[in-house]
PyMOL Python script that loads the backbone (N, CA, C, O; Angstrom):
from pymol import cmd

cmd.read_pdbstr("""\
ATOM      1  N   UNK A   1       8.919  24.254  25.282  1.00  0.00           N
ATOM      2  CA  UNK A   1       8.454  23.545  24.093  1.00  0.00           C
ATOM      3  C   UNK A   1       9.261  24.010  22.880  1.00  0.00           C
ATOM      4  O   UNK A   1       9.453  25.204  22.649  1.00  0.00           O
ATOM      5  N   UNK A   2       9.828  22.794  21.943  1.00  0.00           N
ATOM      6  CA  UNK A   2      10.328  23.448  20.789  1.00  0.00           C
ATOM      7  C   UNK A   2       9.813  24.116  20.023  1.00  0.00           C
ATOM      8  O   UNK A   2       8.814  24.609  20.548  1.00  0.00           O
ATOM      9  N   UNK A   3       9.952  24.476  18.874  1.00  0.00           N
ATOM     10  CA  UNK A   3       9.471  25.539  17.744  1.00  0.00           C
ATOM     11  C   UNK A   3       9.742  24.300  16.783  1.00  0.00           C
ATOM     12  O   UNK A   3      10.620  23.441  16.862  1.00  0.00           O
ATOM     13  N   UNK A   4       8.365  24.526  15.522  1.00  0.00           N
ATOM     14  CA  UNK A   4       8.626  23.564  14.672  1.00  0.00           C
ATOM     15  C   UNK A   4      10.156  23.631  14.234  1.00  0.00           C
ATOM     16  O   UNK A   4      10.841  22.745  14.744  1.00  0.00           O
ATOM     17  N   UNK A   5      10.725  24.381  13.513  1.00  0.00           N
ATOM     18  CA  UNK A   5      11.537  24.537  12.661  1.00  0.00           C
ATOM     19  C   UNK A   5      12.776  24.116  13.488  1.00  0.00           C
ATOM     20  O   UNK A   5      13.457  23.238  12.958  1.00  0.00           O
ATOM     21  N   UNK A   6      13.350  24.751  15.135  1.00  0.00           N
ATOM     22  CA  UNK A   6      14.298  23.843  15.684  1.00  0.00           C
ATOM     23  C   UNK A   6      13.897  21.996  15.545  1.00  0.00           C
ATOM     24  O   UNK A   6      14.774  21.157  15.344  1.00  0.00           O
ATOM     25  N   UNK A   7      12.607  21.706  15.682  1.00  0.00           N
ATOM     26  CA  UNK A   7      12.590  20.357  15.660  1.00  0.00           C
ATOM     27  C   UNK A   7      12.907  19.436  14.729  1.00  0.00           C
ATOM     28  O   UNK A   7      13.368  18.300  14.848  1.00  0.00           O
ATOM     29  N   UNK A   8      12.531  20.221  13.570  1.00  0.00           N
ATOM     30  CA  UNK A   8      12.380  19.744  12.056  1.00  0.00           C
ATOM     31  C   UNK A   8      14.582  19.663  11.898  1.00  0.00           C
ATOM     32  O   UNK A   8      15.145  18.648  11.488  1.00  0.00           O
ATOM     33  N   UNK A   9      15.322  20.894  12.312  1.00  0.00           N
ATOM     34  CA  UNK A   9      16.655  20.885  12.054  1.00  0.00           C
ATOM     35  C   UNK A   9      17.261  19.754  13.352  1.00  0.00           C
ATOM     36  O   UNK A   9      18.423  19.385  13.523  1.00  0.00           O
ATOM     37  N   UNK A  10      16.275  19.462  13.987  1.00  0.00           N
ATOM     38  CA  UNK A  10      17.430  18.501  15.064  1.00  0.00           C
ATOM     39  C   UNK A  10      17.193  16.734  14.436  1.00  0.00           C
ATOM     40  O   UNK A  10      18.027  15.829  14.482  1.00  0.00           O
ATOM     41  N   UNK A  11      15.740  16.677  13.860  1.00  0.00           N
ATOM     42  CA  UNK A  11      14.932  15.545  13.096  1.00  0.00           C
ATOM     43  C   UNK A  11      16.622  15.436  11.515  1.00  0.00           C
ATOM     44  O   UNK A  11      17.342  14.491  11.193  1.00  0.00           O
ATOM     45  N   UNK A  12      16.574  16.474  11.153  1.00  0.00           N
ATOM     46  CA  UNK A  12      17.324  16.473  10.133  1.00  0.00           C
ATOM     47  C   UNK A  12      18.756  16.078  10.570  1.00  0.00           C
ATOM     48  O   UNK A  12      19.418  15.622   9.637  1.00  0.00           O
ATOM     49  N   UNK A  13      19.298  16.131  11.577  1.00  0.00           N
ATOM     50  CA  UNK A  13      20.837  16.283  11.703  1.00  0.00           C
ATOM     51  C   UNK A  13      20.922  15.010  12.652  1.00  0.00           C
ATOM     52  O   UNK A  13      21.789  14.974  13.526  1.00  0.00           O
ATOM     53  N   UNK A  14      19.902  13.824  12.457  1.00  0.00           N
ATOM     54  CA  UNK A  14      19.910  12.365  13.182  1.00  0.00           C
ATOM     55  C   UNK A  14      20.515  11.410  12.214  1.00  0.00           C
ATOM     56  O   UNK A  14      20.226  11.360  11.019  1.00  0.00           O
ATOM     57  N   UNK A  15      21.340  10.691  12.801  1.00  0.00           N
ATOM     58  CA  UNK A  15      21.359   9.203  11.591  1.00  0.00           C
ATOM     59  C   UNK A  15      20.723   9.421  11.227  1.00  0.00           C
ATOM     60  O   UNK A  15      19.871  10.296  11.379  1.00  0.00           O
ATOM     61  N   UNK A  16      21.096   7.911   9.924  1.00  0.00           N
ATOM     62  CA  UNK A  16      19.669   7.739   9.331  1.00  0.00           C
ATOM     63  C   UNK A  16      19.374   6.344   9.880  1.00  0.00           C
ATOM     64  O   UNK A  16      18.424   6.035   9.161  1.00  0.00           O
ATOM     65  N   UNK A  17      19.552   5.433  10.591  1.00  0.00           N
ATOM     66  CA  UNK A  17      18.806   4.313  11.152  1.00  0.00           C
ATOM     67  C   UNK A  17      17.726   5.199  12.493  1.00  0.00           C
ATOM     68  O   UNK A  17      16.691   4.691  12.925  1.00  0.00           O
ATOM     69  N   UNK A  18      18.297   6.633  12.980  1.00  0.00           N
ATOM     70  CA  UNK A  18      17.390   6.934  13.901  1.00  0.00           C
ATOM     71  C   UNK A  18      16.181   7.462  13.129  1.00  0.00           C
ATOM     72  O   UNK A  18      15.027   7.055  13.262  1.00  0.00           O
ATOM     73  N   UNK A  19      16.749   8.754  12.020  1.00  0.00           N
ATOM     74  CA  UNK A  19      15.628   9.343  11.157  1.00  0.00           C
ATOM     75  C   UNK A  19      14.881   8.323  10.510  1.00  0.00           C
ATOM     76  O   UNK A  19      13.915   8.795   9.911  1.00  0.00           O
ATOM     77  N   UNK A  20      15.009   6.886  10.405  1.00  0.00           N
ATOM     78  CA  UNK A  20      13.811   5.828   9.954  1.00  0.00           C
ATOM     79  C   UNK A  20      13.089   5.540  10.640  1.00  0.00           C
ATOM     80  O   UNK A  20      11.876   5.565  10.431  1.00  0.00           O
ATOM     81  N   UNK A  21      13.810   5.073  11.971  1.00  0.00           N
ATOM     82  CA  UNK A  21      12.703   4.900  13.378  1.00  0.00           C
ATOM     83  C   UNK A  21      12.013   5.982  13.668  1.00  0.00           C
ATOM     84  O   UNK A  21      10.897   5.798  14.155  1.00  0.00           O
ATOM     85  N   UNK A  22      12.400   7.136  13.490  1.00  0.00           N
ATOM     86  CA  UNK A  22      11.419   8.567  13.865  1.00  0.00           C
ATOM     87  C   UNK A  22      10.421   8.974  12.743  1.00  0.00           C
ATOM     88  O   UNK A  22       9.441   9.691  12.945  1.00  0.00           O
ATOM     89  N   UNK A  23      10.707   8.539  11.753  1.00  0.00           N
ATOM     90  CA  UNK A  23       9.490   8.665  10.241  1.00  0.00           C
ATOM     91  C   UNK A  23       8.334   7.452  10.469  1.00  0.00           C
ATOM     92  O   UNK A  23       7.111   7.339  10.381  1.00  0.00           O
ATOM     93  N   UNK A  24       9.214   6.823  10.731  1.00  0.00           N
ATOM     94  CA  UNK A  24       7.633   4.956  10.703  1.00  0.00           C
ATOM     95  C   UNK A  24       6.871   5.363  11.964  1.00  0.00           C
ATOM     96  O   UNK A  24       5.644   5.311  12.042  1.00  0.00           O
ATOM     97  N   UNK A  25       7.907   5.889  13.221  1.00  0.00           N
ATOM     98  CA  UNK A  25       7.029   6.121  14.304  1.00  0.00           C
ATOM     99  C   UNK A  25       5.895   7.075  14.069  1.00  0.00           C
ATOM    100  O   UNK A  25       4.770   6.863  14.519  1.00  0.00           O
ATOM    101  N   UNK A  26       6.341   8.570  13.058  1.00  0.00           N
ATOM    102  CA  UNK A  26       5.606   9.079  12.745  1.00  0.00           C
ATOM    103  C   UNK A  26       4.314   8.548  11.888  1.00  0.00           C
ATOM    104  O   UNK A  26       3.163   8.301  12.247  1.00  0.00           O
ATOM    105  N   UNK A  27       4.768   8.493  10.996  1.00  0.00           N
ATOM    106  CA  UNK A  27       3.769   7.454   9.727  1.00  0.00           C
ATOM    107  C   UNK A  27       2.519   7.015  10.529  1.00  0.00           C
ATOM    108  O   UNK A  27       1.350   7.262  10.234  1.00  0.00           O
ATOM    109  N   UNK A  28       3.126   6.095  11.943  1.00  0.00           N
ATOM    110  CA  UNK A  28       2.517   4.465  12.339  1.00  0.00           C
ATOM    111  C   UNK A  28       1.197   5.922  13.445  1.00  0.00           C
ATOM    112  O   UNK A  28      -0.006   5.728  13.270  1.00  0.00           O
ATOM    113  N   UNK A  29       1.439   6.661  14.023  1.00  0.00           N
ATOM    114  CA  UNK A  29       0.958   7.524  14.787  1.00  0.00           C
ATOM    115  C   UNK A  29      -0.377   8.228  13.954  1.00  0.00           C
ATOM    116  O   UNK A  29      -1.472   8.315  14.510  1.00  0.00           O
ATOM    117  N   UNK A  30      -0.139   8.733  12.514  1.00  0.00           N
ATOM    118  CA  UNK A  30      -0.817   9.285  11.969  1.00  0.00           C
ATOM    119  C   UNK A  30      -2.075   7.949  11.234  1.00  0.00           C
ATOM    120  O   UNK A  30      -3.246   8.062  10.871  1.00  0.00           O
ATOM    121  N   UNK A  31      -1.450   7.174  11.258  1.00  0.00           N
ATOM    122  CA  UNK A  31      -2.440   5.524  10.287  1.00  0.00           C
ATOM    123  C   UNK A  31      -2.285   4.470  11.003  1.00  0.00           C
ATOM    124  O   UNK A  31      -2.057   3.493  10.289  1.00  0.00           O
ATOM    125  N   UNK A  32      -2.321   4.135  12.603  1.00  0.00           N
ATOM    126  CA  UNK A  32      -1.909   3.484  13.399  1.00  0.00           C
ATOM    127  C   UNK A  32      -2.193   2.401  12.862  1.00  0.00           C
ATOM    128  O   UNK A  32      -3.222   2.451  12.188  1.00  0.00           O
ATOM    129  N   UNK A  33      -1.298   0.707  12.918  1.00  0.00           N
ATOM    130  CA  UNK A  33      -1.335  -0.446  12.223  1.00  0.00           C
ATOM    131  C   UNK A  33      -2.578  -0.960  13.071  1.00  0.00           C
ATOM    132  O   UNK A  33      -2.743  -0.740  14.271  1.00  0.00           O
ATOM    133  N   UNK A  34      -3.443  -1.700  12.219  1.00  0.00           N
ATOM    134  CA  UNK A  34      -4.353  -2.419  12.850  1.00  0.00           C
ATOM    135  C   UNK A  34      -4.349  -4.087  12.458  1.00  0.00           C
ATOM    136  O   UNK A  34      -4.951  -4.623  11.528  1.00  0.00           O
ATOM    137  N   UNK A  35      -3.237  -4.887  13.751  1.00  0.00           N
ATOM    138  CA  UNK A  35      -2.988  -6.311  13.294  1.00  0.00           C
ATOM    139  C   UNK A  35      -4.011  -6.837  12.571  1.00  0.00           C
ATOM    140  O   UNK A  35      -4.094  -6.954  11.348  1.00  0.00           O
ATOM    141  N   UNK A  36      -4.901  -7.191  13.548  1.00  0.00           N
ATOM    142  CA  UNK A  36      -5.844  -8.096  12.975  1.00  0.00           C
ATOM    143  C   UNK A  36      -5.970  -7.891  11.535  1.00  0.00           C
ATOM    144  O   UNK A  36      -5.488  -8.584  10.638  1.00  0.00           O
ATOM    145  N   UNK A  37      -6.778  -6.708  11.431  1.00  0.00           N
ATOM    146  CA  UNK A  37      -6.983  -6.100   9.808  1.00  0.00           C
ATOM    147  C   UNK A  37      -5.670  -6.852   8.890  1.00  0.00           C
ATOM    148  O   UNK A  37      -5.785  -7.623   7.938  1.00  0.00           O
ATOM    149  N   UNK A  38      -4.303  -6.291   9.592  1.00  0.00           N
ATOM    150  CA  UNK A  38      -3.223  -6.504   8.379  1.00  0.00           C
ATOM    151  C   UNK A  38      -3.044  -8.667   8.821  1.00  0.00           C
ATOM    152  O   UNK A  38      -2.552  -9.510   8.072  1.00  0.00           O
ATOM    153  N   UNK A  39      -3.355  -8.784   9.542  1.00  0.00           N
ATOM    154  CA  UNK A  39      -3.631 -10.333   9.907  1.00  0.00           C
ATOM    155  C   UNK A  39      -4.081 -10.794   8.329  1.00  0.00           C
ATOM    156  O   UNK A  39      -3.253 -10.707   7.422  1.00  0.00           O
ATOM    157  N   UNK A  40      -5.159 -11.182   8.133  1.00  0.00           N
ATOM    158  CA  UNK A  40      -6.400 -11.324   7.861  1.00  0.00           C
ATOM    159  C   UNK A  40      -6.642 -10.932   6.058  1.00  0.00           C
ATOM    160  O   UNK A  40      -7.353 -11.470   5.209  1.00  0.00           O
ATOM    161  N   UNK A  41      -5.468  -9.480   5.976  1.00  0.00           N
ATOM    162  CA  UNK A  41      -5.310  -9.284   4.585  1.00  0.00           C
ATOM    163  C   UNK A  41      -3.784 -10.166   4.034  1.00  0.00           C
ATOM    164  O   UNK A  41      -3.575 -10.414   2.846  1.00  0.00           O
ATOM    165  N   UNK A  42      -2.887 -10.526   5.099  1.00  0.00           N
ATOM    166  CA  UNK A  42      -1.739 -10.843   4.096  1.00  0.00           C
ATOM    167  C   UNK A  42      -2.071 -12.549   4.457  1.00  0.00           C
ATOM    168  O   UNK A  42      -1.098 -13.259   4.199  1.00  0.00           O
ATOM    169  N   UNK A  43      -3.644 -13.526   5.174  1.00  0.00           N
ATOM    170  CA  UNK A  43      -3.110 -14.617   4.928  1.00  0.00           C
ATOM    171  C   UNK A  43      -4.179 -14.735   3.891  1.00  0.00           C
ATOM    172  O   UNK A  43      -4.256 -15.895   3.487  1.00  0.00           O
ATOM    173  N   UNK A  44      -5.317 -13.644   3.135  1.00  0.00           N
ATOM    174  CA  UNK A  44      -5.558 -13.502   2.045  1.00  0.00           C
ATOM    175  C   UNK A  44      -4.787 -13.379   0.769  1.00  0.00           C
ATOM    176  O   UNK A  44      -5.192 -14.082  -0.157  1.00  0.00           O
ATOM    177  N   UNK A  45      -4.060 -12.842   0.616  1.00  0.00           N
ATOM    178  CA  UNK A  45      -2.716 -12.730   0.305  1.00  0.00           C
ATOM    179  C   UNK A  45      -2.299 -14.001  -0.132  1.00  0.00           C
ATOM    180  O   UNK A  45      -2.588 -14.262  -1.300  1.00  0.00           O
ATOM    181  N   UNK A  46      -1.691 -14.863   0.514  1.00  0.00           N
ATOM    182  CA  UNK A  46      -1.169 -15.953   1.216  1.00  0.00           C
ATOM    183  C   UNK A  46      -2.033 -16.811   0.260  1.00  0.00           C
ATOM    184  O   UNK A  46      -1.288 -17.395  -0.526  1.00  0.00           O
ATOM    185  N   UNK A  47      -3.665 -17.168  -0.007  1.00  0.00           N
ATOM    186  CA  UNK A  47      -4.502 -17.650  -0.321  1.00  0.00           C
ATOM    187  C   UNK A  47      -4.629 -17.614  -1.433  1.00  0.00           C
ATOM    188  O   UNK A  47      -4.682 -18.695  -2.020  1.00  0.00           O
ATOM    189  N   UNK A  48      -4.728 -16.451  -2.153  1.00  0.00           N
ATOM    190  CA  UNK A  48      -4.464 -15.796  -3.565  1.00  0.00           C
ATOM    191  C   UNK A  48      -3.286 -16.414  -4.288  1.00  0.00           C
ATOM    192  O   UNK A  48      -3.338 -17.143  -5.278  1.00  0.00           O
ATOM    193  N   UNK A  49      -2.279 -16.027  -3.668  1.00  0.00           N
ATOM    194  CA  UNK A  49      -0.979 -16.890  -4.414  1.00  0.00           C
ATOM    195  C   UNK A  49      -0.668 -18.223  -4.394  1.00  0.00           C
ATOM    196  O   UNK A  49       0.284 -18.664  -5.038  1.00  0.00           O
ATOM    197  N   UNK A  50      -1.348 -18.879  -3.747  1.00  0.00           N
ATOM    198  CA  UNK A  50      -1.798 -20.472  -3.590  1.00  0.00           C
ATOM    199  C   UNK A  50      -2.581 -20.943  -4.617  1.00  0.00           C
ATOM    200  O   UNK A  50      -2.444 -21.966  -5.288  1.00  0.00           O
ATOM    201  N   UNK A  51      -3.470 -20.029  -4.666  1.00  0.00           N
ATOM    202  CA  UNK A  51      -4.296 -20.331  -5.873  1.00  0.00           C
ATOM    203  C   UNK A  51      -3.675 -20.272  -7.271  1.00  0.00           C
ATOM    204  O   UNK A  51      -3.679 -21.323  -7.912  1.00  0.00           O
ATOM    205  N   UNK A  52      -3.247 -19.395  -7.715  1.00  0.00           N
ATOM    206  CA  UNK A  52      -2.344 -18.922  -8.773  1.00  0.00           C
ATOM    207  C   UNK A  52      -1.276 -20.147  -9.590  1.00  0.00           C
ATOM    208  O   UNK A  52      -1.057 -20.693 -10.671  1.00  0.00           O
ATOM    209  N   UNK A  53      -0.797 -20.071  -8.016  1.00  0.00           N
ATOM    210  CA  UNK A  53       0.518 -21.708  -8.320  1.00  0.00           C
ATOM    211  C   UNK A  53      -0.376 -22.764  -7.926  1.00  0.00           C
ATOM    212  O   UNK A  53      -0.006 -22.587  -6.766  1.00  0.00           O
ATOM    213  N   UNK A  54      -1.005 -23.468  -7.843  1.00  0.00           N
ATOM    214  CA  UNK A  54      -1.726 -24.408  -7.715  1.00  0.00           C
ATOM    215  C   UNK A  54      -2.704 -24.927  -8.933  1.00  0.00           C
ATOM    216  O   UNK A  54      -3.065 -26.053  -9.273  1.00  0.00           O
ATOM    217  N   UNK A  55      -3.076 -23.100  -9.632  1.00  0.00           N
ATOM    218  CA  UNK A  55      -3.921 -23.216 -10.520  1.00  0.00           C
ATOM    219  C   UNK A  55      -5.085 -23.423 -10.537  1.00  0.00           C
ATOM    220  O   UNK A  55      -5.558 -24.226 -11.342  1.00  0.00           O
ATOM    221  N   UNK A  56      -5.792 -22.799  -9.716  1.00  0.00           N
ATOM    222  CA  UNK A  56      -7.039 -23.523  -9.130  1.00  0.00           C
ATOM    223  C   UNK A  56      -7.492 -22.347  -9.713  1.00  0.00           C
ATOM    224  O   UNK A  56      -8.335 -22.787 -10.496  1.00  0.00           O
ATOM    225  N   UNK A  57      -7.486 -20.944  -9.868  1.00  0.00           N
ATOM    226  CA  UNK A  57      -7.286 -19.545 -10.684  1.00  0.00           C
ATOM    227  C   UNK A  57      -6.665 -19.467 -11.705  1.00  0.00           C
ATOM    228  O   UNK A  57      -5.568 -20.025 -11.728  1.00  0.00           O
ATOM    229  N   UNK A  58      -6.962 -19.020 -12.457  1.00  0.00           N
ATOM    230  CA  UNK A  58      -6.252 -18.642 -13.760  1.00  0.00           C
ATOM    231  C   UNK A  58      -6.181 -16.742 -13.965  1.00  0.00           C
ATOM    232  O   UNK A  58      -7.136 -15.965 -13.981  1.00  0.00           O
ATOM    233  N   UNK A  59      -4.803 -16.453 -14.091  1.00  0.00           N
ATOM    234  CA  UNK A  59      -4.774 -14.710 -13.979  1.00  0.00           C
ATOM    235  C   UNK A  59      -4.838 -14.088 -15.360  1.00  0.00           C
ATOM    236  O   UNK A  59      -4.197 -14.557 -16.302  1.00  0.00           O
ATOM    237  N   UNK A  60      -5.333 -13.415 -15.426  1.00  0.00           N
ATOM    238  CA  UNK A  60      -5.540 -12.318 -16.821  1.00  0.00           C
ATOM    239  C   UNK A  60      -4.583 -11.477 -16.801  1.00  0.00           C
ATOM    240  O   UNK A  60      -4.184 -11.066 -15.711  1.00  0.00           O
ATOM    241  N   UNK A  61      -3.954 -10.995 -18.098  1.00  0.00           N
ATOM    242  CA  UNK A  61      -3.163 -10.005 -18.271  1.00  0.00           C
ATOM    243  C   UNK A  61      -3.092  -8.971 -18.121  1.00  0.00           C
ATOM    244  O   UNK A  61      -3.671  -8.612 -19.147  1.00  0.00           O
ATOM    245  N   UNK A  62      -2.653  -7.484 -17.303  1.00  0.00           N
ATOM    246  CA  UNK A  62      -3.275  -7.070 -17.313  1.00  0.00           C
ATOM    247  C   UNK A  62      -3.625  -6.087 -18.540  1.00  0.00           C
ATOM    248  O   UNK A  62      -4.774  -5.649 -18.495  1.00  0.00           O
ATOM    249  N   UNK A  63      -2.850  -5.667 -19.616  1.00  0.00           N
ATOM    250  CA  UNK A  63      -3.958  -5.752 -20.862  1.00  0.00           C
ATOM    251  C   UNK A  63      -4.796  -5.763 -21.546  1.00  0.00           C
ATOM    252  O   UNK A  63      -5.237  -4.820 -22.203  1.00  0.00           O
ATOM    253  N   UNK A  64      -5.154  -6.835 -21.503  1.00  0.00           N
ATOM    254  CA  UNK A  64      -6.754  -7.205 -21.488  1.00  0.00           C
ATOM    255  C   UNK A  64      -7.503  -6.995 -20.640  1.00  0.00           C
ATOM    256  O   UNK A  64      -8.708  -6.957 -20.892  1.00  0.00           O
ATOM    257  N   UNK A  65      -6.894  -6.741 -19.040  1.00  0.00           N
ATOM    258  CA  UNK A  65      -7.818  -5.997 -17.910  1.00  0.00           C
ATOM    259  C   UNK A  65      -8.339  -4.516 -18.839  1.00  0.00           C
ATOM    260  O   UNK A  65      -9.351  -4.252 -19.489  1.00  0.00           O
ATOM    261  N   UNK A  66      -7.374  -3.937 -18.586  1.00  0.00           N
ATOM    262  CA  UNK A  66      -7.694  -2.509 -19.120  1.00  0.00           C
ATOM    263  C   UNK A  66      -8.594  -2.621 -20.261  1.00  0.00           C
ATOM    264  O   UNK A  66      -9.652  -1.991 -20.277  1.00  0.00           O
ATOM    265  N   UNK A  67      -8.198  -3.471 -21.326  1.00  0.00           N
ATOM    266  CA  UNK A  67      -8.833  -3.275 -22.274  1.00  0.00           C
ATOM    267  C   UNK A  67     -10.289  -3.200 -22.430  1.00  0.00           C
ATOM    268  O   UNK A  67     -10.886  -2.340 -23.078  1.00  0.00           O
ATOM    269  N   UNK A  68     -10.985  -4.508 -21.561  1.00  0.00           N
ATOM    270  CA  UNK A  68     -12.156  -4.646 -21.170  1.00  0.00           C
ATOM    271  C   UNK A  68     -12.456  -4.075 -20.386  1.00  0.00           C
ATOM    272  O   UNK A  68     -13.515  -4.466 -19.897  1.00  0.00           O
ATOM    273  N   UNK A  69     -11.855  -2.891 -19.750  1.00  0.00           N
ATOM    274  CA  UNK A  69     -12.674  -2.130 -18.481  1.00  0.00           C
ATOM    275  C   UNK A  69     -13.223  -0.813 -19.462  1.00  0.00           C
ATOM    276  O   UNK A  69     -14.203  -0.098 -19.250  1.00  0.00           O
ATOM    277  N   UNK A  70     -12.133  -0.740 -20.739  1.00  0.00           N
ATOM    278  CA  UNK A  70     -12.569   0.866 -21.590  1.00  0.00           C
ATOM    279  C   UNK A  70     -13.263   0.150 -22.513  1.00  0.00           C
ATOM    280  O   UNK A  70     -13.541   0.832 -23.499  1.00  0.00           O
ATOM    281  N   UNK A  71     -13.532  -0.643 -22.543  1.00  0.00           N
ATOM    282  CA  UNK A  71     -14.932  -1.332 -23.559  1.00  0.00           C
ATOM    283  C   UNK A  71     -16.053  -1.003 -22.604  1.00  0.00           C
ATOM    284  O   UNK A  71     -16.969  -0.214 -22.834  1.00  0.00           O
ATOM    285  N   UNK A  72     -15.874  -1.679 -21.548  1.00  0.00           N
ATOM    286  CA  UNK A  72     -17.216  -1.481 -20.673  1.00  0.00           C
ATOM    287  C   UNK A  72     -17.587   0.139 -20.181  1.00  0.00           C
ATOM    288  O   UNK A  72     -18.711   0.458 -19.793  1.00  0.00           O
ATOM    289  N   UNK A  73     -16.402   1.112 -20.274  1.00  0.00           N
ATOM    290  CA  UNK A  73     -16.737   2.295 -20.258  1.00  0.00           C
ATOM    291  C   UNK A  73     -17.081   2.940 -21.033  1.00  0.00           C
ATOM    292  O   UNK A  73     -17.700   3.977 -20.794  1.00  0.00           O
ATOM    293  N   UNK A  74     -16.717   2.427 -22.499  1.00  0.00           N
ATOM    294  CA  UNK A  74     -16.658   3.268 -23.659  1.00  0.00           C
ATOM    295  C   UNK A  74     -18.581   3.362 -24.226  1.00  0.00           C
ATOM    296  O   UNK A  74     -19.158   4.126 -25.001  1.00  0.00           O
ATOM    297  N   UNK A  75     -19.207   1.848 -23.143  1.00  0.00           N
ATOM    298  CA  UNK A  75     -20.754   2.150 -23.553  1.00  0.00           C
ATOM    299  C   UNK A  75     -21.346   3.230 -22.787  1.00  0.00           C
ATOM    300  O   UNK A  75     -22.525   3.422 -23.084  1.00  0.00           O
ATOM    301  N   UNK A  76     -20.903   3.950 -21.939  1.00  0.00           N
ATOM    302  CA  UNK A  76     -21.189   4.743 -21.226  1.00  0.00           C
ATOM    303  C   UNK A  76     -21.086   6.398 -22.186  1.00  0.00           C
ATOM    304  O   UNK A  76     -21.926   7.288 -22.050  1.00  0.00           O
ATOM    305  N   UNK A  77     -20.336   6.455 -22.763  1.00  0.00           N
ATOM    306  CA  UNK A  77     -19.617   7.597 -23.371  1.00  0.00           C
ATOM    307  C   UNK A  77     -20.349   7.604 -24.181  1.00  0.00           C
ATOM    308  O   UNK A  77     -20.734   6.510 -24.593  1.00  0.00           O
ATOM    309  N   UNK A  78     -20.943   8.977 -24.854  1.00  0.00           N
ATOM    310  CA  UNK A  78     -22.113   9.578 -25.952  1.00  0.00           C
ATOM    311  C   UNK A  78     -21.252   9.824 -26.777  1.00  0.00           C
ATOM    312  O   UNK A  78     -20.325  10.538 -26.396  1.00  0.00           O
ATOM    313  N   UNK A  79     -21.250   9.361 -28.086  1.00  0.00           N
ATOM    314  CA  UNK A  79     -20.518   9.487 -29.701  1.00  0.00           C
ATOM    315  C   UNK A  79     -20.682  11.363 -30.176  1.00  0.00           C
ATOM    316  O   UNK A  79     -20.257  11.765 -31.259  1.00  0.00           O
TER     317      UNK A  79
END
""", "prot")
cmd.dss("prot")
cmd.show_as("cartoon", "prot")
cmd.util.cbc("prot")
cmd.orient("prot")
């Protein structure tokens, strides 16, 4: 069995089209992709920006997001 640190110097001394495939593999191992889930969010996605250009939604700045979120916090906050 290797030792971290030989692994980590053999990880280091790969391409880099291999060291990408060996990071996502890693990544994908630790937060494994779950289609459906990512299904389901990008034709939400998909839906959202339909709306937008279609106009069926109208988007706020965000600006005025913030602005009205520290109004609505600022009643919270003791003078």
């Amino acid at each position: 069995m290797l030792d971290a640190n030989k692994l980590i110097s053999m990880a280091e001394s790969l391409p880099i089209d291999l060291k990408t495939r060996l990071i996502e593999s890693l990544l994908n191992s630790l937060n494994p992709s779950q289609e459906e889930i990512d299904a389901l969010w990008a034709a939400e996605a998909e839906m959202r920006i339909e709306e937008i250009k279609s106009g069926k939604v109208q988007t706020i700045p965000g600006d005025e997001v913030f602005k009205s979120m520290t109004n609505s916090l600022n009643v919270f906050v003791l003078p």
